[in-house]
N, C-alpha and C positions, 0 to 999 in steps of 0.2 A: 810839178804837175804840168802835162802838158796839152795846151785849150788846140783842140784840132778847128781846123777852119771853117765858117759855117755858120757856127752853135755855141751855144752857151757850153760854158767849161762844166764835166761831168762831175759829180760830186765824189769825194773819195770815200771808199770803205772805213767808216767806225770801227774801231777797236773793240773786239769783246769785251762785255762788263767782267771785272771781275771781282770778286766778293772781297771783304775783307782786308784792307792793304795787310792786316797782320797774320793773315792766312795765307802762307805758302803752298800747303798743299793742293792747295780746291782744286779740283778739276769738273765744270761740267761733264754731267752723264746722261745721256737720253735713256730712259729704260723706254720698253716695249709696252702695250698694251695688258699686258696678260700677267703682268710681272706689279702690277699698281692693285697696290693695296685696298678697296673702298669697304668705305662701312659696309656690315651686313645691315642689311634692312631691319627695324624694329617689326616684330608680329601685330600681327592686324588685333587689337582687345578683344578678347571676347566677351559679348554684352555677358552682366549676369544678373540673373533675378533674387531677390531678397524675400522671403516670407516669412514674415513679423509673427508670429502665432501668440504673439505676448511673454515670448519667454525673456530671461534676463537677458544686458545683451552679452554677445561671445555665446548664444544659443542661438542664431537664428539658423536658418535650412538654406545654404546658397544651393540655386538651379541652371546651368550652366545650358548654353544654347551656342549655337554656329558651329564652321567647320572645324576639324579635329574634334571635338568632345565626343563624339562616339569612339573615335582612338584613343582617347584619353579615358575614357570608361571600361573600354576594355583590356586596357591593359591595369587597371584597378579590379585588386583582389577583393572578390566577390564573397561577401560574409557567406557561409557555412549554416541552412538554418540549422537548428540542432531536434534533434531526432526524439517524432514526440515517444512515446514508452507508455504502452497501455498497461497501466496496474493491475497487476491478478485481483481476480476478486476475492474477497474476502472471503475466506473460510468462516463456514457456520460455526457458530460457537452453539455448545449443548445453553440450553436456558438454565440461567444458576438455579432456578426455582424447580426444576423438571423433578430433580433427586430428593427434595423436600417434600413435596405434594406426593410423590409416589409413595413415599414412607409415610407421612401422614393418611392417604387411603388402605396401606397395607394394615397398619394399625388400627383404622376404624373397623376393619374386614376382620381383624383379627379379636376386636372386643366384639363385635356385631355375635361373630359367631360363637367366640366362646360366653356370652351370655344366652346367648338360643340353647347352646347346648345345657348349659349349666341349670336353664330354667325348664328345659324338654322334661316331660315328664315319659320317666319307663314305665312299662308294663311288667308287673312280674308274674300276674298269672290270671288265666279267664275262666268263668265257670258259670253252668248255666241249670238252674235245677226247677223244677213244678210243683207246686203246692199240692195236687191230689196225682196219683199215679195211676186212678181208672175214673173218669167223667162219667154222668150219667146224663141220661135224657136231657136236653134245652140248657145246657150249663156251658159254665164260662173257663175257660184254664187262666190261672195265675201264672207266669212266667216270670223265672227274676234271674237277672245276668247278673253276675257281681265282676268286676274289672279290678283286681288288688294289684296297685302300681307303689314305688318307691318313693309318694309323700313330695316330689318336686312341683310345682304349678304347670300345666299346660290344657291342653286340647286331645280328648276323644272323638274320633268319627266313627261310626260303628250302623248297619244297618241288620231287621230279620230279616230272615228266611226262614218261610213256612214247606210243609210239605205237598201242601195242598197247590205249588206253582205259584204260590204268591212271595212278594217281598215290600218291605216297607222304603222309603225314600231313605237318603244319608242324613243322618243325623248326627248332630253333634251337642258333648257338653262339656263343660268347665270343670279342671279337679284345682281345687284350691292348694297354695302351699301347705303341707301338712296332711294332707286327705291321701291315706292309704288306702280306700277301700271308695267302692262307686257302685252302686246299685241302679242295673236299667231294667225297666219289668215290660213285659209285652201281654195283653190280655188279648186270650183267643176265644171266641166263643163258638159254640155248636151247636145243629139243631137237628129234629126228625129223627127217626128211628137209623140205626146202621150201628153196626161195627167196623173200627178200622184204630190204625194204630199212626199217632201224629209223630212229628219231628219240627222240632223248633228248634234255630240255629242262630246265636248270635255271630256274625263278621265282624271284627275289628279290622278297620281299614288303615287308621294312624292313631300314634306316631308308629306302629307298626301293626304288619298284619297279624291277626292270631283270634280263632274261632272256637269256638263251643257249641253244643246241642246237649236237648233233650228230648226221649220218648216217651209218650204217656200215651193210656188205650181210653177212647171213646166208645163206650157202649150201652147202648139204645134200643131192648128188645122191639 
């Protein structure tokens, strides 16, 4: 070491450290800036919110807030709702009762009638005749219908007819079960002197139409 004149004697150059006496190989190595390894940063937490709704826990509803969670939402597959399907409506159905009641009124209609029928009474013949066949002066004519029917129960309506342009209202009477025969009598009377020649006419109107008359002479010198 050699002290130049002057000055304190300059200190000499240290030996590089070196590692290990039992490591021959080490060699220091500088690397570069861009070549060194550093942690990557940890992410920033994202707060998250818990709402308790009372369920078990491992049920609660986590609601996630800050940045990325809209990325993070959308790249989560978005449930499917499912597709509401309006149900056809119902086909009417016939009422089970419909096909009962019809038959039930078919049947009433059908005894209704055939007791009407069974109890109508027919007619089998009309006949109409006069106690005197020449009237005299102020006298009265006897008239007698007789109505001979088939003996079932029913209902006569029958009205006169005179000749004279008169008639009597509709009248009606009762033939009893068993009554084959019905006697309707009409009294005419006359008066003052004349000749002339009458007609008197029973109508049967029901259960069927069917008429009769008589002639008889009024004469009154």
């Amino acid at each position: 070491m050699t002290i130049p004149d002057g000055g304190p004697p300059a200190p000499e150059p240290l030996p590089p450290a070196r590692p290990d006496a039992g490591d021959d190989e080490y060699s220091a190595t500088v690397l570069a800036s861009h070549w060194v390894q550093r942690p990557e940063p940890e992410p920033a937490p994202v707060p998250t919110l818990v709402v308790d709704s009372g369920a078990a826990p491992g049920d609660a509803t986590v609601l996630r807030f800050g940045p990325g969670v809209t990325a993070a939402l959308a790249r989560r597959p978005h449930p499917t709702l499912p597709t509401l399907v309006t149900p056809p409506a119902p086909r009417r159905r016939p009422q089970r009762h419909a096909l009962p009641a019809l038959v039930l009124v078919a049947a009433v209609l059908f005894l209704f009638w055939r007791q009407h029928t069974a109890s109508a009474v027919a007619v089998r013949e009309v006949s109409v005749t006069a106690a005197r066949q020449t009237l005299g002066c102020d006298s009265t004519a006897g008239i007698v219908g007789v109505v001979r029917t088939d003996g079932r129960p029913g209902t006569l309506s029958y009205r006169w007819v005179r000749s004279d342009g008169t008639s009597s209202d509709v009248r009606h009477t009762e033939v009893v079960r068993g009554q084959r025969q019905v006697r309707i009598e009409l009294l005419w009377s006359f008066q003052g002197p004349g000749r002339h020649t009458a007609v008197a006419e029973l109508r049967l109107l029901s259960p069927e139409r069917r008429s009769a008359e008589v002639r008889f002479v009024y004469d009154c010198p």
